[in-house]
C-alpha positions as CSV (number, residue, x, y, z in Angstrom):
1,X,101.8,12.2,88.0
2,X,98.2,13.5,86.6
3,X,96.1,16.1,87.2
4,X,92.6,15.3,88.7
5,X,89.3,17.6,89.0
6,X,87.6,16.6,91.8
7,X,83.8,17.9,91.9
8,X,82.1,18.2,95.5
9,X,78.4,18.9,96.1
10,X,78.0,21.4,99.6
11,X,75.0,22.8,101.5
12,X,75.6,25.8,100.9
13,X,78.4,28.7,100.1
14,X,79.4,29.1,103.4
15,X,80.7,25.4,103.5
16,X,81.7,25.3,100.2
17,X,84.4,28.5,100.9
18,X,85.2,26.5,104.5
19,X,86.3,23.5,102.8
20,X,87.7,24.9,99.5
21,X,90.1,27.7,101.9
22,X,91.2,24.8,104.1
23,X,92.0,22.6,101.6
24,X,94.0,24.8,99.2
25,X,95.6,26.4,102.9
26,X,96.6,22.5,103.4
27,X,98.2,22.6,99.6
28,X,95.7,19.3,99.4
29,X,94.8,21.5,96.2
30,X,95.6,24.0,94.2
31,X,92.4,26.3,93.8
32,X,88.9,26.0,94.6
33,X,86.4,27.1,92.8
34,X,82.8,27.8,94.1
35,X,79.8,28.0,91.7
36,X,76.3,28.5,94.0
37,X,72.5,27.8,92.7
38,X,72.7,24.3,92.2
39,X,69.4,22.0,92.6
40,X,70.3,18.3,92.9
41,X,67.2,15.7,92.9
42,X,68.6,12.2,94.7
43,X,66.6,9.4,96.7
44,X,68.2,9.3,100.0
45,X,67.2,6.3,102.4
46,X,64.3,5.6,100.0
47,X,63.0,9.2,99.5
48,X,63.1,11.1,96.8
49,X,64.8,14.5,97.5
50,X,65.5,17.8,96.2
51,X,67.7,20.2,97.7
52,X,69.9,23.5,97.1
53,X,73.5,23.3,96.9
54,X,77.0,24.5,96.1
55,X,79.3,23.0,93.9
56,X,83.0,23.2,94.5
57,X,85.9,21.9,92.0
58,X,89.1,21.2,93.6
59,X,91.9,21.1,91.0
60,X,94.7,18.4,92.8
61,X,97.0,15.6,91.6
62,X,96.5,11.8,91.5
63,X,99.3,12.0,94.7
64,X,96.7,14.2,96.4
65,X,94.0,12.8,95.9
66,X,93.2,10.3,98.6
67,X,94.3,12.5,101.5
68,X,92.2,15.4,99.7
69,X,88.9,13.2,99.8
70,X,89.6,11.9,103.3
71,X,89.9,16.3,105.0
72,X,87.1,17.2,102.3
73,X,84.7,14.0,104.4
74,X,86.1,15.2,107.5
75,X,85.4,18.8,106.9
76,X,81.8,18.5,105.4
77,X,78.3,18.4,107.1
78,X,77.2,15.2,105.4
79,X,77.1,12.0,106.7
80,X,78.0,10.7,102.9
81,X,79.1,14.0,101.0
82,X,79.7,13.8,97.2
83,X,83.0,13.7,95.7
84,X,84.0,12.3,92.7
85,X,87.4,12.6,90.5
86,X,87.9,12.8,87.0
87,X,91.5,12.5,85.3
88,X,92.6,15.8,83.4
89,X,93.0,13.8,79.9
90,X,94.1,18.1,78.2
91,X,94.5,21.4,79.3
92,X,96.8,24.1,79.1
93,X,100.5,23.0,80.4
94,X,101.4,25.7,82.2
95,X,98.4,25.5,84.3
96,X,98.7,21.7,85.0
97,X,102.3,22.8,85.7
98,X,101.1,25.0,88.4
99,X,98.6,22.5,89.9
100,X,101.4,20.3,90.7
101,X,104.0,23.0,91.9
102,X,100.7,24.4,94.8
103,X,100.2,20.9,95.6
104,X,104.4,20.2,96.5
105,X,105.2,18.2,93.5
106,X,107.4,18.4,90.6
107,X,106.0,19.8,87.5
108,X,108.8,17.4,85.3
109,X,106.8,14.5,86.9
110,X,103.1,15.7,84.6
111,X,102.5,12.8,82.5
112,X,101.6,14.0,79.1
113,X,98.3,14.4,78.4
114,X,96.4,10.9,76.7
């Protein structure tokens, strides 16, 4: 079992702190964090865009993680929300522990960081 960091873009705080409590309530992840002020530039149906929005990182397993991006879609406002996951490759053990514990697995399953 690994660690993953999923990163999600939101409109705003408000839906960032709605998906992030409902998802950590669901033990889909272990914490949420919420960092506001972001300006992302995209081209969306052949227009160049700009908007303000939230970021929220989701700290979840590999075992997690498809159920976790399937409430996180079915939770959020966009019709094609971003969420992308990234392996944990090192971190600090105990925490990774912990991540797997608030997410129902067993911390003797971590693999060992590459």
């Amino acid at each position: 079992m690994s660690v993953m960091f999923v990163y999600v873009t939101a409109a705003d705080g408000e839906e960032a702190k709605r998906i992030g409590r409902q998802v950590v309530e669901e033990r889909l992840a272990a914490c949420a964090n919420i960092l506001p002020g972001a300006t992302s530039i995209f081209c969306w149906q052949g227009k160049l865009e700009e908007a303000s929005e939230t970021v929220l990182i989701l700290k979840t397993t590999e075992r997690m993680l498809e159920p976790l991006i399937g409430r996180v879609k079915s939770l959020h406002s966009y019709d094609c929300p971003c969420i992308e996951a990234l392996p944990v490759v090192e971190g600090n053990r105990d925490f990774l522990e912990w991540v797997v514990r608030q997410t129902g697995g067993d911390p003797k399953q971590l693999l060992d960081p590459v």
